[in-house]
C-alpha positions in Angstrom: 8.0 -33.4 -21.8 6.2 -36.1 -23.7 9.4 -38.6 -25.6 7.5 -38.9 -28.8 6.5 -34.9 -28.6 10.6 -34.0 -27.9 11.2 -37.1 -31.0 9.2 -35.2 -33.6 10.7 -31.7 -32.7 14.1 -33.2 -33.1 13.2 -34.5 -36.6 11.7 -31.3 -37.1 14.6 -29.6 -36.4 17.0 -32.1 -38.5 15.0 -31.0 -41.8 15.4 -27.3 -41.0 19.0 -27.4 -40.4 18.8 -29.0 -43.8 17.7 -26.1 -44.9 19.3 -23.8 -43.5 22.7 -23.1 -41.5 24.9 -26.0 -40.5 28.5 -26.7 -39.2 31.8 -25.1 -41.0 35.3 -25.3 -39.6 35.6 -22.9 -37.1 38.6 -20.3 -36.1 39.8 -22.2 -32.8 42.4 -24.3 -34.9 40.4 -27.1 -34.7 38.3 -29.0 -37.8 34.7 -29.6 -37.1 34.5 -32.5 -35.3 31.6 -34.5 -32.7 31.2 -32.7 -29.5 31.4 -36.1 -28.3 34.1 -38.6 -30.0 36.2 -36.3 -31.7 35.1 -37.9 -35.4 33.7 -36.4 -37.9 29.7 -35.6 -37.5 27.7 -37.4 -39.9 25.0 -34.7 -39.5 27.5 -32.0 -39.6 27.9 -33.2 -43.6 23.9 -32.8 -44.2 24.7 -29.2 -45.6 27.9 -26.9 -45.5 28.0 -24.1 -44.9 30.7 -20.6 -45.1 31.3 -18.1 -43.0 32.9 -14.9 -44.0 33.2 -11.6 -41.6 31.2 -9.0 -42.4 33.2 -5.6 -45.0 31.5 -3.4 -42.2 30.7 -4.5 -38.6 30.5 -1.2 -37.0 27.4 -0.4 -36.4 25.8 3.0 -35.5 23.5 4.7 -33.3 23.6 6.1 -29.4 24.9 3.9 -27.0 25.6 0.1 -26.7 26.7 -2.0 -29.5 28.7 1.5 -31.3 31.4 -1.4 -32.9 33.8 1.0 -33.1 37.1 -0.4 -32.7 37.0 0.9 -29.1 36.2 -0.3 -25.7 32.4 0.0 -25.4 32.7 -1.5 -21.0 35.8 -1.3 -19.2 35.8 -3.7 -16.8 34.9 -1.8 -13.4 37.2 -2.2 -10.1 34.5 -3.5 -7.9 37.0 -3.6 -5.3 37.7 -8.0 -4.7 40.5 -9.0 -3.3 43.4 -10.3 -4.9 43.1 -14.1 -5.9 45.8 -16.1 -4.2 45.9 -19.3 -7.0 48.4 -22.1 -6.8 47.5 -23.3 -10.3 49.8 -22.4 -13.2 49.1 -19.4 -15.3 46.5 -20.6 -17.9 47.6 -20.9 -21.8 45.8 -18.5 -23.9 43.1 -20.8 -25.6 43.0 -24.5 -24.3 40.5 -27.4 -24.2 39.5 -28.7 -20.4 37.3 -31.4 -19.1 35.4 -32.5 -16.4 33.1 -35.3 -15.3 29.9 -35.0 -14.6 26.9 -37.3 -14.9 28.6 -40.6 -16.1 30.0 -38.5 -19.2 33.0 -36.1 -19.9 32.3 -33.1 -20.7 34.4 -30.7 -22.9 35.1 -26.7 -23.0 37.4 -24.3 -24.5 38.6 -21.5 -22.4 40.0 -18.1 -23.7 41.7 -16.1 -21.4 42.6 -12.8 -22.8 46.2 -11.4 -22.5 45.3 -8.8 -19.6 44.5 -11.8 -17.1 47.4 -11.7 -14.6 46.0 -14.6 -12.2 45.5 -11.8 -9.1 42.9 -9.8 -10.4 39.5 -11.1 -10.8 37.6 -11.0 -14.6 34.2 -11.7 -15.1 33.5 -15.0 -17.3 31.0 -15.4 -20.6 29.9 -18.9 -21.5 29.0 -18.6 -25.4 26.9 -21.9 -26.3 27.2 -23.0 -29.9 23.9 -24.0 -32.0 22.2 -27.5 -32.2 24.6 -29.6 -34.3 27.3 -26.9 -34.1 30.8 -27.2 -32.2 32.6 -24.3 -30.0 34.6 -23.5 -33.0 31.9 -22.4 -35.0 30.1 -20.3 -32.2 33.8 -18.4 -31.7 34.0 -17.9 -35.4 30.2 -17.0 -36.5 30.2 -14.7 -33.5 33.7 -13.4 -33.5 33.4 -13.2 -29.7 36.9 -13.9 -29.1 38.2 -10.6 -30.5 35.6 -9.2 -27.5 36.7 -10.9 -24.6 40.5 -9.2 -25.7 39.0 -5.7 -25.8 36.8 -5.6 -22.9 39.3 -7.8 -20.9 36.8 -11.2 -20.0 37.4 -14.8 -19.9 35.0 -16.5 -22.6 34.0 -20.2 -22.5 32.7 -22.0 -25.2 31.6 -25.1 -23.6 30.7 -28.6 -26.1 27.3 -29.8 -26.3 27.3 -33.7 -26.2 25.2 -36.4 -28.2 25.2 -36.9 -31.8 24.4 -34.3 -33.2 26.1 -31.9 -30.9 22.9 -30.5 -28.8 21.6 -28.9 -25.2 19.1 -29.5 -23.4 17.4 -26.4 -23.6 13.8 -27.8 -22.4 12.2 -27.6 -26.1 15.1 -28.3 -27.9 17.0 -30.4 -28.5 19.2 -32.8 -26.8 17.1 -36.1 -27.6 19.4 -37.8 -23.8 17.9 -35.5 -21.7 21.9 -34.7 -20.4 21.6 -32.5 -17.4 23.3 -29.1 -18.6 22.3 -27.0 -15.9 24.4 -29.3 -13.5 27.5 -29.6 -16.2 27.4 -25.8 -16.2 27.4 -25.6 -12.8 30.7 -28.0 -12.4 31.9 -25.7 -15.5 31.5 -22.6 -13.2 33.2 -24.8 -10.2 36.4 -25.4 -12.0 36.5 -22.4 -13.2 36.4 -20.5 -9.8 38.9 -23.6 -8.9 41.6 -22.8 -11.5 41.4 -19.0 -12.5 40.7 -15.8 -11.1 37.1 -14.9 -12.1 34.7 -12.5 -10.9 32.1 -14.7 -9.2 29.4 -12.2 -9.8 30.2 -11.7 -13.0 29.3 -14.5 -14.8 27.0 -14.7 -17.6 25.3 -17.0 -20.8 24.3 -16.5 -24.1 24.7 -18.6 -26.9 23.0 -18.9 -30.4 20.3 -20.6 -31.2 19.8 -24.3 -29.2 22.4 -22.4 -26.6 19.8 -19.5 -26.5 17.4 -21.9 -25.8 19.8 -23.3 -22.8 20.7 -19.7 -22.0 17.1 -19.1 -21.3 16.8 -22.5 -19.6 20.0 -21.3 -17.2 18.4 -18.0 -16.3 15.6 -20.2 -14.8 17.8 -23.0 -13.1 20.7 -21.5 -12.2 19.8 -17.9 -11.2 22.2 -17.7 -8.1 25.7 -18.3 -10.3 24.5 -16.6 -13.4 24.3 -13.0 -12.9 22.6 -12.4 -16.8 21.7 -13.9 -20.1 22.0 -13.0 -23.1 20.1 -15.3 -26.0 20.4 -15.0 -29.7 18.4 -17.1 -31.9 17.1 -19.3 -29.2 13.4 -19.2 -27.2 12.2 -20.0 -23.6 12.1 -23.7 -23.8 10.5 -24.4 -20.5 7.2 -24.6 -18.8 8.1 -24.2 -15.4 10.4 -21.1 -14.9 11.1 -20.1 -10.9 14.2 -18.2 -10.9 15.7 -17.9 -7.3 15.7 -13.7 -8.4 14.7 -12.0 -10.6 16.9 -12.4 -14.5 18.5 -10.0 -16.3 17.6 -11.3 -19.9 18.7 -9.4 -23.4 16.9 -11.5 -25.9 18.2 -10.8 -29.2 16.1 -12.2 -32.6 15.4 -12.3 -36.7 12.0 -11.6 -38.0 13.5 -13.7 -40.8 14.7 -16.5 -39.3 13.1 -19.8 -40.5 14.9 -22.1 -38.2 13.4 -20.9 -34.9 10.9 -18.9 -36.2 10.9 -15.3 -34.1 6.6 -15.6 -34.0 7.1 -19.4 -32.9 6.1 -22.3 -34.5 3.0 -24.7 -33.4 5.2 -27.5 -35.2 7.8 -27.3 -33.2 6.4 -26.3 -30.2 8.4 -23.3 -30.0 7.2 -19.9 -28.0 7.6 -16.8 -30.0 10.1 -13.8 -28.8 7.4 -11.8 -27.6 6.5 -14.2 -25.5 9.9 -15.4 -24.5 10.0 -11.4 -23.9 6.6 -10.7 -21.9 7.6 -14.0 -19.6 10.5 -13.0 -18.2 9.0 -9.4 -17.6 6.0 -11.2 -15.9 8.6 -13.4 -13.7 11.0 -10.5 -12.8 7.6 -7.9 -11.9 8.3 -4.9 -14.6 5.9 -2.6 -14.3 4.7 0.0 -17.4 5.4 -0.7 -20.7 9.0 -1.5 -22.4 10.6 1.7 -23.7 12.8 2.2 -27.0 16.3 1.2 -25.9 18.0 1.7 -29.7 16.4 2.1 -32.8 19.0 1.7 -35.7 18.4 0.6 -39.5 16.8 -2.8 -39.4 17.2 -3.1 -35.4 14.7 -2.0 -32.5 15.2 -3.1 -29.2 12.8 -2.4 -26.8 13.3 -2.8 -22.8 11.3 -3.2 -19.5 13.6 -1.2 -16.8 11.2 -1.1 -13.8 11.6 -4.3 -12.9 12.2 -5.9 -9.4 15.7 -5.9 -8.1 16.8 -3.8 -11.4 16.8 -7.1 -13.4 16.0 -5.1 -17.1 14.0 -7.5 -19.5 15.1 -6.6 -23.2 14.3 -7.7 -27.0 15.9 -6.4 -29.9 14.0 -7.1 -32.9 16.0 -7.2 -36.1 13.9 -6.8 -38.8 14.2 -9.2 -41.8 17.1 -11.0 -40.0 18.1 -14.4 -40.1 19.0 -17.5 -37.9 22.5 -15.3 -37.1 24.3 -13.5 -35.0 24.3 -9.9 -35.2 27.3 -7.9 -36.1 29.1 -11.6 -36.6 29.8 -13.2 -39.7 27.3 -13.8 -42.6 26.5 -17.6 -42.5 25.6 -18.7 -46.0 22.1 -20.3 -46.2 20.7 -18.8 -42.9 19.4 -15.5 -43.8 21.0 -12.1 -43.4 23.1 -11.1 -40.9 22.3 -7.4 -40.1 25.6 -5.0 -39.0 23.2 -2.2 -37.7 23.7 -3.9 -34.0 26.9 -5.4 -32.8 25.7 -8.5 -30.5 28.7 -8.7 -28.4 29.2 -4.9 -28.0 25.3 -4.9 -26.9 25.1 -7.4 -24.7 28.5 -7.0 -23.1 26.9 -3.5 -21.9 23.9 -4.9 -20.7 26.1 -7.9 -18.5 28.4 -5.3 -17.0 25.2 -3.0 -15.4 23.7 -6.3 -14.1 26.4 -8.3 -11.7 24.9 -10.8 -9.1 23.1 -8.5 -6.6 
């Protein structure tokens, strides 16, 4: 991509965080600090924001994303054999590093209280929003209280740079820092130190990590099994997955930050055509069907696709730059309840494991 193209978007984007949603202290026990020193982020002060949980995040309607209280997936006994780690058992919720590319790079791991270092679990990296920490992602989404019910380790891996950002092709990480290769490392140590499910491992992330969730669907297509974006478009031109991508692409008509029609300004694709893409590139055939069609939500799905990889939108109507079923973010827009994210797109990552 053109520098001076990628420099305007990023300024671009600077004045619509300005506008809009921006860092708060998050729910990891740590204050917002930069992904990369550990200081206090300049830009995180542009704006502050507060996030509250929502009275009622429960949600309605057939199948996934019911929000219930209950387990929506169990996690299935697909029959691997016992891990055999010399490590020590993990602590609950700890910060790791690794090298990789000249820089260190910086995740949180939570490891819910049914891991017992023999059985294998299948893994969700949640990527926090441009300017945003691992903290915030955890509390806007409330994913943690997810990985405990549905029995998953979830890493929420730092973004580097200042401001915090990926490099999710159109946005935003100014450096260029290859991602794709840190979250391939991530995935490495991972497998190294705990006992995950190897074909069970999956992205999302909000926003800027939608946009690097899309990016890692493309790229890294034979260690992610799905992805899940929220927020965040297909920032790339040239997408060749290695398979066919199970992709669950989740969106505001509301939101002003990354528009959901796209925005010529920014360069930005739209969903639909962050949708239609990925159905082009995994060969569904027909038309999408109505998947769940609740209140202010309609997600529609192609299922005839090569290989089974399912291609799905869900359109939340009015919604903001937020997650759904997550915590309302003050100045970004409404958060809608009629959809739990993380009950919907846990579904969708448990029918699609690495073929």
């Amino acid at each position: 991509m053109d520098v001076g193209r990628r420099e305007t978007r990023w300024v671009a984007m600077l004045l619509l965080l300005a506008t809009g949603c921006a860092p708060s202290a998050g729910g990891l026990g740590e204050t917002d600090t930069d992904a990369s020193t550990g200081s206090s982020s300049e830009a995180a002060s542009m704006v502050s924001t507060n996030a509250t949980p929502p009275a009622d995040s429960t949600g309605s309607g057939s199948g996934a994303g019911s929000g219930d209280g209950e387990t929506t997936a169990a996690v299935p006994d697909v029959g691997l054999p016992a891990c055999a780690l010399d490590t020590p058992p993990p602590e609950a919720m700890a910060e790791h590093t690794l090298d990789h590319d000249g820089q260190e790079r910086r995740f949180l791991v939570h490891v819910p209280t049914a891991y017992d270092h023999q059985t294998p679990l299948p893994v969700v990296l949640a990527f926090h929003g441009y300017t945003n920490t691992p903290q915030q992602q955890e509390q806007w989404s409330m994913m943690s209280a997810k990985a405990e019910e549905a029995g998953f380790i979830l890493v929420y891996p730092y973004g580097s740079g200042i401001p915090s950002a990926w490099n999710g092709g159109d946005c935003c990480a100014l450096g260029m820092p290859d991602d794709v290769g840190f979250v391939a490392a991530m995935i490495d140590w991972l497998q190294e130190q705990l006992c995950i499910d190897p074909a069970r491992v999956y992205a999302t992330g909000f926003s800027n990590g939608g946009f690097l969730s899309h990016r890692l669907g493309c790229e890294l297509a034979d260690r992610i099994a799905a992805v899940g974006p929220v927020a965040g478009m297909m920032g790339i031109d040239d997408c060749a997955p290695s398979r066919p991508m199970p992709v669950l692409h989740m969106h505001g008509t509301g939101d002003f930050v990354v528009p959901y029609e796209g925005s010529a300004i920014l360069g930005f694709r739209s969903a639909e055509e962050s949708f239609t893409g990925w159905a082009g590139r995994n060969g569904c055939a027909g038309e999408p069907v109505i998947s769940y069609d609740q209140g202010d939500v309609t997600c529609r799905s192609y299922q005839e696709c090569d290989g089974g990889a399912a291609v799905e939108l869900c359109t939340v109507e009015g919604g903001g730059h937020t997650w759904p079923g997550g915590a309302d973010i003050f100045g970004a827009g409404p958060t809608t309840h009629d959809i739990v994210a993380n009950d919907y797109l846990w579904d969708f990552f448990m029918a699609h494991p690495l073929p």
